[in-house]
C-alpha positions as CSV (number, residue, x, y, z in Angstrom):
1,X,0.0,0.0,0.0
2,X,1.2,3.4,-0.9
3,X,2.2,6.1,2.1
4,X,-0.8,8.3,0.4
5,X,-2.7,5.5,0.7
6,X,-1.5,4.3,4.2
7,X,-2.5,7.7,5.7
8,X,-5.7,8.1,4.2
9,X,-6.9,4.3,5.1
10,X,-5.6,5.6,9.1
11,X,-7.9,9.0,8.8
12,X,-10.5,6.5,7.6
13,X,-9.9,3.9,11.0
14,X,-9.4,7.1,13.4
15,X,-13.1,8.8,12.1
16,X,-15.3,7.1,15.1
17,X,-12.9,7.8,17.3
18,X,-13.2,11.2,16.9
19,X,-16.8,11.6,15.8
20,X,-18.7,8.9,17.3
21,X,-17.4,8.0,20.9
22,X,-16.3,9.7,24.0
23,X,-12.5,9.7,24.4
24,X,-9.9,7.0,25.1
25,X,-6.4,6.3,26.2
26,X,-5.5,3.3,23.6
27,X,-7.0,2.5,20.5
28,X,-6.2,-0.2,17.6
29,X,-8.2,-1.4,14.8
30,X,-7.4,-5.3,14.1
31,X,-9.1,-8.5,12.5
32,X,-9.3,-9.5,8.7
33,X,-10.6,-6.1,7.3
34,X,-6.8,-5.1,7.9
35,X,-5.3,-7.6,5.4
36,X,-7.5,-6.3,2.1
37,X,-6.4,-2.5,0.3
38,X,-10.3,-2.5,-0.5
39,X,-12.4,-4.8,2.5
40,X,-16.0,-6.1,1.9
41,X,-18.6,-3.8,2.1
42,X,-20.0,-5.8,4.6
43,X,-16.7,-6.7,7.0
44,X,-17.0,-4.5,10.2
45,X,-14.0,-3.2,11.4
46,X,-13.1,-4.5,14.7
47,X,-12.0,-2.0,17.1
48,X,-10.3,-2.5,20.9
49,X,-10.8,0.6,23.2
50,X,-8.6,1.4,26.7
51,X,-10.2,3.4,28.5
52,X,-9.4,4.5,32.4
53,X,-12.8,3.6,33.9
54,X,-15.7,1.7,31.7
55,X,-17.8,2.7,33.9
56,X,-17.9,6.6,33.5
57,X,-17.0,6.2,29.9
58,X,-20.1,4.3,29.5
59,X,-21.9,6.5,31.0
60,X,-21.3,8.9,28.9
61,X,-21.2,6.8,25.7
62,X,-24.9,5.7,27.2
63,X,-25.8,9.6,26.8
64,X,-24.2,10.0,23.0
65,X,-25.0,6.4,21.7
66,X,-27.7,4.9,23.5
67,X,-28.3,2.3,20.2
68,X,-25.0,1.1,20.3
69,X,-26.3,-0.7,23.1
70,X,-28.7,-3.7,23.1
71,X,-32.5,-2.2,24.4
72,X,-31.9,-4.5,27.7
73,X,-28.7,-3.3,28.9
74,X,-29.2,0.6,27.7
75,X,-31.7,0.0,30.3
76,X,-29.5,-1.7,33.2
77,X,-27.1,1.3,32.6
78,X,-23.0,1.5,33.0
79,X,-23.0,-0.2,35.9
80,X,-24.5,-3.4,34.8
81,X,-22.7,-3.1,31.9
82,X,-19.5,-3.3,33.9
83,X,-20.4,-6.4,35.9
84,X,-21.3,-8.3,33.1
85,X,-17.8,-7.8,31.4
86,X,-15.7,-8.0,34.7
87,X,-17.6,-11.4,36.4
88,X,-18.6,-12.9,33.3
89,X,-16.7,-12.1,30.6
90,X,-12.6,-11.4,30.9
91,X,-13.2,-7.4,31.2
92,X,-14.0,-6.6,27.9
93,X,-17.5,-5.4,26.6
94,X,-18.5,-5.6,23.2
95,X,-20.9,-3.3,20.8
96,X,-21.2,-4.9,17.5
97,X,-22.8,-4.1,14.2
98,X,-22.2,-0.6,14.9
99,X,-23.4,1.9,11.7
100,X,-21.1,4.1,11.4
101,X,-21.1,6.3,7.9
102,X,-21.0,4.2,5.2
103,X,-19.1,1.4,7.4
104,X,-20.2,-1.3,10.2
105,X,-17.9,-1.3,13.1
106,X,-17.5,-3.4,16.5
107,X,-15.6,-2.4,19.5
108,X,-14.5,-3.4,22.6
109,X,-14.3,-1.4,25.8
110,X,-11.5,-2.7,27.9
111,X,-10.2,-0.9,31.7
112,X,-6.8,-0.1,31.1
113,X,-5.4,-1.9,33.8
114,X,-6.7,-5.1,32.8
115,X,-5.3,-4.5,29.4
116,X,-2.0,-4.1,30.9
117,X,-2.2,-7.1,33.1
118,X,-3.3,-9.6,30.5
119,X,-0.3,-8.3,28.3
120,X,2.4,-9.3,31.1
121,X,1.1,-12.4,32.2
122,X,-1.4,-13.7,30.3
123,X,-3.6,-14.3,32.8
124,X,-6.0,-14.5,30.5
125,X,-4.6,-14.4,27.0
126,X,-7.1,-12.7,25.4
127,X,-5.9,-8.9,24.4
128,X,-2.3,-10.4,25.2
129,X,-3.1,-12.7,22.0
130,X,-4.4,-10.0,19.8
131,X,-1.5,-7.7,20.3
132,X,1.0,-10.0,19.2
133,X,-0.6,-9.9,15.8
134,X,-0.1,-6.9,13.3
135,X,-2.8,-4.0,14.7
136,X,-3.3,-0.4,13.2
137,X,-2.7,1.9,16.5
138,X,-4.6,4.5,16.4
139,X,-4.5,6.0,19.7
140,X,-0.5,5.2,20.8
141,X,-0.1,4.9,24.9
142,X,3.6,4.5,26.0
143,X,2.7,1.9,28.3
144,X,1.0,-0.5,26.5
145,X,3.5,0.0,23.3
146,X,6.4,-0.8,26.6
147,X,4.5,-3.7,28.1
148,X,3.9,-5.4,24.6
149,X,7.4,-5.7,23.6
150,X,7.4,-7.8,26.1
151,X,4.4,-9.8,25.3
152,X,6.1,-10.3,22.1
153,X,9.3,-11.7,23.3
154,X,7.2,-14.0,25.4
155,X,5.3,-14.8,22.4
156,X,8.5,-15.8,20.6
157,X,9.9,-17.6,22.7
158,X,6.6,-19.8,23.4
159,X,6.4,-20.3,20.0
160,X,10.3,-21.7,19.2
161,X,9.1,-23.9,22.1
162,X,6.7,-25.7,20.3
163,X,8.5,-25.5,16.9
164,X,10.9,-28.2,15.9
165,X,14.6,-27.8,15.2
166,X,14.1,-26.0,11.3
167,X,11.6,-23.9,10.4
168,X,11.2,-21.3,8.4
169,X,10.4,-17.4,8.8
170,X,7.1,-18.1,7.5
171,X,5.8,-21.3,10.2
172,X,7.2,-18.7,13.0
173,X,4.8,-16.2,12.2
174,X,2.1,-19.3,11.4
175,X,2.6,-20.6,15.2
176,X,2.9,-17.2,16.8
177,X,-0.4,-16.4,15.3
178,X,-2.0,-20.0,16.5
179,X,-1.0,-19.3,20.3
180,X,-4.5,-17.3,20.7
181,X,-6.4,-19.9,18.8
182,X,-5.3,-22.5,20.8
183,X,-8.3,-24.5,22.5
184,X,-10.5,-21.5,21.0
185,X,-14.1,-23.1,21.0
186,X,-15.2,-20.9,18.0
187,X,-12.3,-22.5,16.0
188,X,-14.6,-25.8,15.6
189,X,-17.4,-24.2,14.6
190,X,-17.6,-20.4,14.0
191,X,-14.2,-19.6,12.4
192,X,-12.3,-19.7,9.1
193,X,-10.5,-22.8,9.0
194,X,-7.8,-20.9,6.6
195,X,-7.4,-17.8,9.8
196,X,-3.9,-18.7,10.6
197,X,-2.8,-18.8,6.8
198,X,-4.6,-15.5,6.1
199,X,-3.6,-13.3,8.1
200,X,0.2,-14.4,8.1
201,X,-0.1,-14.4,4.6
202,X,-1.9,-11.4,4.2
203,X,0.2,-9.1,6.7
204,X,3.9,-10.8,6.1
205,X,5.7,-7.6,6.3
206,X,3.8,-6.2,9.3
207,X,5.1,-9.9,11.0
208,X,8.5,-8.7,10.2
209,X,8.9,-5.5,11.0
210,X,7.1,-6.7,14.8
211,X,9.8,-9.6,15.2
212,X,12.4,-9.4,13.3
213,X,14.2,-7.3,16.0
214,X,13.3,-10.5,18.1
215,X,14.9,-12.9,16.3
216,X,18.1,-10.7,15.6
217,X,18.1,-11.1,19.7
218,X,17.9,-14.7,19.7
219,X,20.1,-14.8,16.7
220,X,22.9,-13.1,18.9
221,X,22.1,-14.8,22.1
222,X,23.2,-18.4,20.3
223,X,19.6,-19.6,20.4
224,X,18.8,-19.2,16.2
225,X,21.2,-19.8,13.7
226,X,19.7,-18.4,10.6
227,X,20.0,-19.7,6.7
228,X,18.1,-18.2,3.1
229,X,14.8,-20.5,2.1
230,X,14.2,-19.0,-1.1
231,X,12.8,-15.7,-0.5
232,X,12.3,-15.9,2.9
233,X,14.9,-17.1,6.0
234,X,15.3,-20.3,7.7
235,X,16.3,-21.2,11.3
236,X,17.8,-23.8,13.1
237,X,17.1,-23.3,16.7
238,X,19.1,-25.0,19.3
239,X,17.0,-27.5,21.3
240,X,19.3,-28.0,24.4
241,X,18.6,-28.4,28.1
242,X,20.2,-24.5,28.5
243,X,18.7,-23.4,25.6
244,X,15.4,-24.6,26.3
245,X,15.5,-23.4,29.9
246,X,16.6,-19.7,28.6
247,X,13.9,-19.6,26.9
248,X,11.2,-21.2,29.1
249,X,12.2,-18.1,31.6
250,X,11.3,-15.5,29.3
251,X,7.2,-16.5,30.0
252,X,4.9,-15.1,32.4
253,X,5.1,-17.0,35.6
254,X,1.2,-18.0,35.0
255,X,3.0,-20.4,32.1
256,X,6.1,-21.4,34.5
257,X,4.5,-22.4,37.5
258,X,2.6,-25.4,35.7
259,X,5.8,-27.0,36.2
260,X,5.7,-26.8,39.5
261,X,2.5,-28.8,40.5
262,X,-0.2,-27.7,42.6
263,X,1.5,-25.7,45.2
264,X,2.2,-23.0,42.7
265,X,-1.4,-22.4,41.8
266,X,-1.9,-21.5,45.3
267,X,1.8,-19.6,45.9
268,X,1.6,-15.8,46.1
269,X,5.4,-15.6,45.8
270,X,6.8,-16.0,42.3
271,X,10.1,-17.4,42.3
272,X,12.6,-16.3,40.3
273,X,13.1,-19.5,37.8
274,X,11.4,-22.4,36.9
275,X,13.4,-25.5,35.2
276,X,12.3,-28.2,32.7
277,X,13.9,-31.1,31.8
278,X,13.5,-31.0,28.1
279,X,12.3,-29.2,25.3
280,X,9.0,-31.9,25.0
281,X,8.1,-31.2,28.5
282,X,8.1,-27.1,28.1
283,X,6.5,-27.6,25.0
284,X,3.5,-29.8,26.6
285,X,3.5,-27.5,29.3
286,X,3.4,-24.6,27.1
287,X,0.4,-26.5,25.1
288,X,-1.8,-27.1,27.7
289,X,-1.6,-23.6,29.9
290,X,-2.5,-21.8,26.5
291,X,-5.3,-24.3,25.6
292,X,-6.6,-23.9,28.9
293,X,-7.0,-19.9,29.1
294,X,-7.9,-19.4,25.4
295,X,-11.0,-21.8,25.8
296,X,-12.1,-20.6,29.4
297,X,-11.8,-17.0,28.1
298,X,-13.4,-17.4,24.6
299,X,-16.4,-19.2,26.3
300,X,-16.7,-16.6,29.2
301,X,-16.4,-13.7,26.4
302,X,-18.9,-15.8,24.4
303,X,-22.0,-16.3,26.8
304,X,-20.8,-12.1,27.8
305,X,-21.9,-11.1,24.2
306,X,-24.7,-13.1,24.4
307,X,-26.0,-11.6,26.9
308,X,-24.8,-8.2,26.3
309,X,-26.5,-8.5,22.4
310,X,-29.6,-10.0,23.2
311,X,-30.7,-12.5,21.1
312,X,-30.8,-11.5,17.5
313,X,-28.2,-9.6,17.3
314,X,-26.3,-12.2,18.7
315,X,-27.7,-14.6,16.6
316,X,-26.8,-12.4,13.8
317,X,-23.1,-12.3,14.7
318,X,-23.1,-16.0,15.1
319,X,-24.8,-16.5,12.0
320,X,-22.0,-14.7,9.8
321,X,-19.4,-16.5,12.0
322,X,-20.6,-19.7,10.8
323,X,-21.1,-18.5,7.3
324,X,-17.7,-17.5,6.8
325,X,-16.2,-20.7,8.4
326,X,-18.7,-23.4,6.0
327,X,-17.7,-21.1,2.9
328,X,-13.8,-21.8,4.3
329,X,-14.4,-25.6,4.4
330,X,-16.4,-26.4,1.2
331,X,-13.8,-24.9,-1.0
């Protein structure tokens, strides 16, 4: 895409913002409508929101945008609205199907503490997952740009754990993208079965220009070595009891501590290390931590925007879900 291009599509993301909804700390635009110059007519853009308190900014986005809001819950007010993301979903609340100009969009209020705290430990590897994919930022916050390099070194390095010895640039970007999918209950039903492919595919260079800095780390460290696969690199990654233990401590401590048995899940003190014994056990442990969270939190933020949507317009949303993943699986 052309700079001229670039800037105008950005002023195009940015208009709601500005426009349509009371002001925020973070914003980014993500999901497929990113990967196409020219996106369906009928793709919404997908939009995540930080805000300082949901509940205030709901109150005032209650007062501007009442029918953003399903009729139930404009009548429960902020405060419900709050609960319902916070005890039943993972602290993020959804408006969908939103008509904005000539465009649909659907965004999703999120405190910006909890934004910050899923980045860094993955506590419930929800926004955490998103942000290590290629986003537009629209409205830039030091602190979340500082707190995601590190959820993309973590990223990384989860990722070279479960990848064999060679690989190439390409399967990389394919796995890092997977981690959020992992044990994702809309993945069986509801989702393109070509995701994965698409969006690596479709945003290559935005992959590289996110890790490349990464893997020059790594590279250094002794932990890649790196070789030409036709137009893209390869990389042979040692698979060592050091080298797998480096990069095993680069996690969050809600990945390490599975590890250490059941005692952890209960200790308030994380200590400074954990150890495995091989590159199959961190990469089962790995596995099963991240299948675990993405299907709790995709079936808590699931039943949230079921009941936040009320029923047709949640059956609407899963309709097109559904849609789009048969269309992916009859071709």
């Amino acid at each position: 895409m052309r700079p001229a291009e670039e800037v105008a599509r950005a002023a195009a993301l940015a208009g709601p913002l500005g426009e349509l909804l009371p002001p925020v700390d973070f914003c980014c635009a993500y999901g497929s409508t990113l990967l196409h110059a020219r996106p369906d007519a009928s793709s919404m853009v997908d939009y995540i929101l930080g805000v300082p308190d949901p509940l205030q900014w709901h109150s005032e986005n209650l007062e501007r945008n009442p029918d953003h809001y399903s009729g139930w819950m404009a009548r429960l007010g902020p405060g419900a609205i709050t609960r319902l993301a916070d005890n039943i979903g993972v602290g993020v609340y959804f408006n969908p199907f939103v008509e904005w100009r000539d465009k649909r969009i659907k965004y999703g209020v999120v405190r910006m503490k909890d934004l910050a705290m899923d980045v860094l430990t993955w506590d419930r590897f929800y926004l955490s997952g998103r942000l290590q994919k290629p986003v537009h930022v629209l409205v830039d916050h030091w602190d979340v740009r500082k707190i995601n390099t590190i959820n993309l070194k973590m990223a990384t390095s989860a990722s070279l754990l479960l990848l064999p010895a060679e690989f190439t640039e390409y399967d990389l970007y394919a796995q890092i993208c997977s981690l959020s999918y992992m044990g994702d209950l809309r993945m069986l039903f509801a989702e393109d079965k070509n995701k994965v492919k698409k969006i690596v595919e479709g945003s290559f260079p935005s992959f590289q220009s996110m890790y490349r800095p990464l893997i020059q780390e790594y590279i250094a460290e002794g932990l890649l070595k790196t070789s030409s696969y036709g137009q893209q690199k390869a990389f042979h990654q040692d698979c060592g009891a050091s080298a797998t233990n480096e990069l095993f401590s680069y996690l969050p401590w809600t990945i390490q501590r599975r590890t250490q048995g059941r005692f952890a899940s209960n200790c308030k003190e994380m200590p400074t290390r954990a150890a495995v014994s091989s590159k199959n056990v961190a990469a089962t442990c790995v596995r099963k931590a991240l299948r675990r969270r993405v299907m709790v939190s995709s079936a808590r933020q699931a039943v949230s925007g079921l009941l936040a949507s009320g029923g047709a317009v949640a059956a609407r949303y899963l309709g097109k879900k559904i849609s789009k993943a048969w269309k992916s699986r009859t071709v």
